[in-house]
C-alpha atoms as a printed R data frame, in Angstrom:
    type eleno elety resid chain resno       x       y      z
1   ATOM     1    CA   UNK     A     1  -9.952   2.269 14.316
2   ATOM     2    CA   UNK     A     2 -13.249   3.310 15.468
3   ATOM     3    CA   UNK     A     3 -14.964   1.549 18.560
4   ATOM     4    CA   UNK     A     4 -17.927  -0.503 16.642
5   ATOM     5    CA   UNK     A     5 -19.976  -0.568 20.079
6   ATOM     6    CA   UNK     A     6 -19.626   3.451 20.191
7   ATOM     7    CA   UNK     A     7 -22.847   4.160 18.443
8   ATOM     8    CA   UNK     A     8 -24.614   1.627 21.066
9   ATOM     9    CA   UNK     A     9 -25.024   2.894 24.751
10  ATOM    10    CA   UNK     A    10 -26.520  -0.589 25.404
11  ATOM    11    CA   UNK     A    11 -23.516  -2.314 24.223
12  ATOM    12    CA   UNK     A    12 -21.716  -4.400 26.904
13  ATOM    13    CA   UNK     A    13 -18.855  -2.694 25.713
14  ATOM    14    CA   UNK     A    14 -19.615   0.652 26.808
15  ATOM    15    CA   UNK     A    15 -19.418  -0.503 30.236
16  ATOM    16    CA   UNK     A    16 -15.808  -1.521 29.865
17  ATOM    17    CA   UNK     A    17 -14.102   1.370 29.528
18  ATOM    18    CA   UNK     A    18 -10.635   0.356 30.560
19  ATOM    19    CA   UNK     A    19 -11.090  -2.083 27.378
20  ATOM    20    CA   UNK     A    20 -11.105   0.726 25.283
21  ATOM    21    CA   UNK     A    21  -7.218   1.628 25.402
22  ATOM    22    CA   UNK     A    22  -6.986  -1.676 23.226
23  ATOM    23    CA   UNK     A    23  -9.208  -0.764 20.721
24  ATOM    24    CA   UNK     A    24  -7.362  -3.608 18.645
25  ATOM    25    CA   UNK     A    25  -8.778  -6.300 21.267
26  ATOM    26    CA   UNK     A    26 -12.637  -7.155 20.935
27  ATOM    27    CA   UNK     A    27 -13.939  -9.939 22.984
28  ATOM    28    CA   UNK     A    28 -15.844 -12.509 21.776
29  ATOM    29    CA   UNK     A    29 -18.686 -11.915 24.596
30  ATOM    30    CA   UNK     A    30 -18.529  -8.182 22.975
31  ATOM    31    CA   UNK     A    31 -19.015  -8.850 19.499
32  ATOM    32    CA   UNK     A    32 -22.126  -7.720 17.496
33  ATOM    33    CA   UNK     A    33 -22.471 -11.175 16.240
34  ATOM    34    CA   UNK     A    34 -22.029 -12.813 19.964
35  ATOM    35    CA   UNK     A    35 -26.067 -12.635 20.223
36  ATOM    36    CA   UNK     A    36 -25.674 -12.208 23.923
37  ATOM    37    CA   UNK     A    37 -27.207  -9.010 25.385
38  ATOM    38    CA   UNK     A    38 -25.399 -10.089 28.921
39  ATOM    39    CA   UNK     A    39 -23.657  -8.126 30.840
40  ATOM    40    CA   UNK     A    40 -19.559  -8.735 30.306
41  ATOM    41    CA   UNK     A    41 -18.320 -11.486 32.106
42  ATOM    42    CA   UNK     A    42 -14.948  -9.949 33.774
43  ATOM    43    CA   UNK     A    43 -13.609 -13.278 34.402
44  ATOM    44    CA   UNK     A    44 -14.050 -14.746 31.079
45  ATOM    45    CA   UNK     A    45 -13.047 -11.447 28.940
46  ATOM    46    CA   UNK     A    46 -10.105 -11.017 31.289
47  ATOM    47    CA   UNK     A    47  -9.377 -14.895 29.896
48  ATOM    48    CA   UNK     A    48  -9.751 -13.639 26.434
49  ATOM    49    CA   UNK     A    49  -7.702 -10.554 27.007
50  ATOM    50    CA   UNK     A    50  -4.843 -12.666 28.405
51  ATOM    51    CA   UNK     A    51  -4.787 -14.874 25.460
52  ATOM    52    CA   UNK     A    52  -4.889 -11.912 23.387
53  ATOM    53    CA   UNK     A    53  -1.791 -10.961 25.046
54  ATOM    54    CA   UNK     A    54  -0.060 -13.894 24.597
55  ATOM    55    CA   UNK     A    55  -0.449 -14.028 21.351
56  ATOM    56    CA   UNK     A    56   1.312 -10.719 20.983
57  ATOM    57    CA   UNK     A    57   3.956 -11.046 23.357
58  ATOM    58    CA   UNK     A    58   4.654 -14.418 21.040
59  ATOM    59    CA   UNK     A    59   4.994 -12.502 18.115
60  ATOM    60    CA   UNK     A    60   7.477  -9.769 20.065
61  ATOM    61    CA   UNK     A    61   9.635 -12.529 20.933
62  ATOM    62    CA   UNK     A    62   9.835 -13.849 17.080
63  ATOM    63    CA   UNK     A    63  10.041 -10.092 16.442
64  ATOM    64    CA   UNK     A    64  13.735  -9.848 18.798
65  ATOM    65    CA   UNK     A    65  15.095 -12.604 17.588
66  ATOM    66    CA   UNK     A    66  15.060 -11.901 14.403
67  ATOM    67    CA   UNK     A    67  15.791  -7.968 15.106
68  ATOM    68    CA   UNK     A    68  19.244  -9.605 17.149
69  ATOM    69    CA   UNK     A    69  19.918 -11.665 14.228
70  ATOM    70    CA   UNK     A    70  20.115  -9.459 11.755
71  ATOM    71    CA   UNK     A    71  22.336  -6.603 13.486
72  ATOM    72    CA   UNK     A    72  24.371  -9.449 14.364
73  ATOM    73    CA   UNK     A    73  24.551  -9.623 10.238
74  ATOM    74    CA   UNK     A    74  25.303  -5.864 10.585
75  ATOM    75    CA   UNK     A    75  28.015  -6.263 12.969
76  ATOM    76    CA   UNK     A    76  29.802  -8.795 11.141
77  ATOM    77    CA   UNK     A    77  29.796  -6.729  8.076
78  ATOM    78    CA   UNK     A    78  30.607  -3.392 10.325
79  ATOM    79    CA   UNK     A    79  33.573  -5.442 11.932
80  ATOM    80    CA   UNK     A    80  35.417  -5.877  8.469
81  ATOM    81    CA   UNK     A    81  38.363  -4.035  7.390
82  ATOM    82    CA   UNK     A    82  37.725  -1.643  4.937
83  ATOM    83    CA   UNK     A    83  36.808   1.367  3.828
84  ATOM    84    CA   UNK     A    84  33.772   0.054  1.761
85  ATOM    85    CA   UNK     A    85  32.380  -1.330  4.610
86  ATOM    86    CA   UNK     A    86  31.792   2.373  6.129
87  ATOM    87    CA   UNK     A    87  29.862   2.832  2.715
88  ATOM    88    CA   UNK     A    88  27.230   0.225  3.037
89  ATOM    89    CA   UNK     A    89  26.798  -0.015  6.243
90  ATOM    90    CA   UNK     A    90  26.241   3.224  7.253
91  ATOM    91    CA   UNK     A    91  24.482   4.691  3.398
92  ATOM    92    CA   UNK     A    92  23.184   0.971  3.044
93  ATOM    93    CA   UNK     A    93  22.071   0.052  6.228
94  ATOM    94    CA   UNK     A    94  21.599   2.994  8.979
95  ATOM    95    CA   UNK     A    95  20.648   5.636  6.267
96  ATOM    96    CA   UNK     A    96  17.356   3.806  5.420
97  ATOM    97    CA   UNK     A    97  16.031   3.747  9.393
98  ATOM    98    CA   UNK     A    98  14.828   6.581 10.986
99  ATOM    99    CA   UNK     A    99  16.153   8.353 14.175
100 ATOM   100    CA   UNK     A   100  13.642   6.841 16.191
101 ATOM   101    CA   UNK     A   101  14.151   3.380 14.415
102 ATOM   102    CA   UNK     A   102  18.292   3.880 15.495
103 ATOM   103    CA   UNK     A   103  17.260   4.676 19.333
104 ATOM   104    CA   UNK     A   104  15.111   1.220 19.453
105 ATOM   105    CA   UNK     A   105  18.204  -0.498 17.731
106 ATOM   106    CA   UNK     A   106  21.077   0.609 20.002
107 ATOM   107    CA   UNK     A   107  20.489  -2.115 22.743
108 ATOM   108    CA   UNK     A   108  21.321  -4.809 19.707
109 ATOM   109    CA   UNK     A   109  24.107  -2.534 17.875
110 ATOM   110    CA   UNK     A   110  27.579  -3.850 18.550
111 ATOM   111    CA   UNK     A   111  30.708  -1.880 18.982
112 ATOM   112    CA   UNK     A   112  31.487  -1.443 15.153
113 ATOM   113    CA   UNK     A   113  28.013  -0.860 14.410
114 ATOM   114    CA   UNK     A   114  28.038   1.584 17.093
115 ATOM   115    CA   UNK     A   115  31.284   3.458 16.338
116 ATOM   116    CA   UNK     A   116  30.228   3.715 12.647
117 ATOM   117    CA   UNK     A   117  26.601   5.567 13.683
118 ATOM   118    CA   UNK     A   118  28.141   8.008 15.603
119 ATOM   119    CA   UNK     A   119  30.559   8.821 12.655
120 ATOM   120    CA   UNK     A   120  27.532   8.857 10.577
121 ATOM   121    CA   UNK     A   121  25.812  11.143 12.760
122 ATOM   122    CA   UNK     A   122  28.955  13.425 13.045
123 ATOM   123    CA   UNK     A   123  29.360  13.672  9.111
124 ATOM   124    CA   UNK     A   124  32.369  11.677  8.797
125 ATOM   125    CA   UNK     A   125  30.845   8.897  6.880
């Protein structure tokens, strides 16, 4: 996403350069249609920035929950006797994530879950 203060040296923005490794975090004080022509306010965009984070760490913590409720769904369904159960959950379930995806998912895998990736990965599923 572009910087929309980038075409303005004048901007208040342009003399915040550490904001600008969260491009995805504009503060109000910063906005085109703030009508301020003010310097930025550290204190108060610091403020902003910290409620900006908290909104996101709030949505990371609704985002692990549900992430260790559903391999909990995986591990009850990996734990099962059977050799069906090899079929969907490795074609079903760890087929359809990416390598990257499996990494980032191995803290909340459980044993069975675990056991029947790396026979996935080894070919024997």
């Amino acid at each position: 996403m572009p910087d929309p203060h980038a075409a303005d040296p004048s901007s208040p923005w342009s003399a915040a350069p550490p904001f600008r490794a969260v491009p995805e975090f504009v503060p109000i004080g910063c906005s085109p249609t703030s009508g301020t022509d003010d310097a930025i306010d550290g204190p108060v965009v610091l403020s902003e920035l910290a409620e900006f984070v908290a909104r996101h760490l709030t949505a990371v913590a609704a985002g692990r929950d549900v992430v260790v409720r559903a391999m909990s769904v995986v591990e009850s369904i990996a734990s099962e006797p059977g050799d069906h159960v090899d079929d969907h959950v490795a074609h079903g379930f760890l087929d359809h994530l990416s390598p990257d995806e499996l990494r980032a998912l191995g803290p909340w895998m459980g044993p069975s879950t675990r056991w029947l990736l790396e026979r996935w990965d080894a070919g024997a599923v």
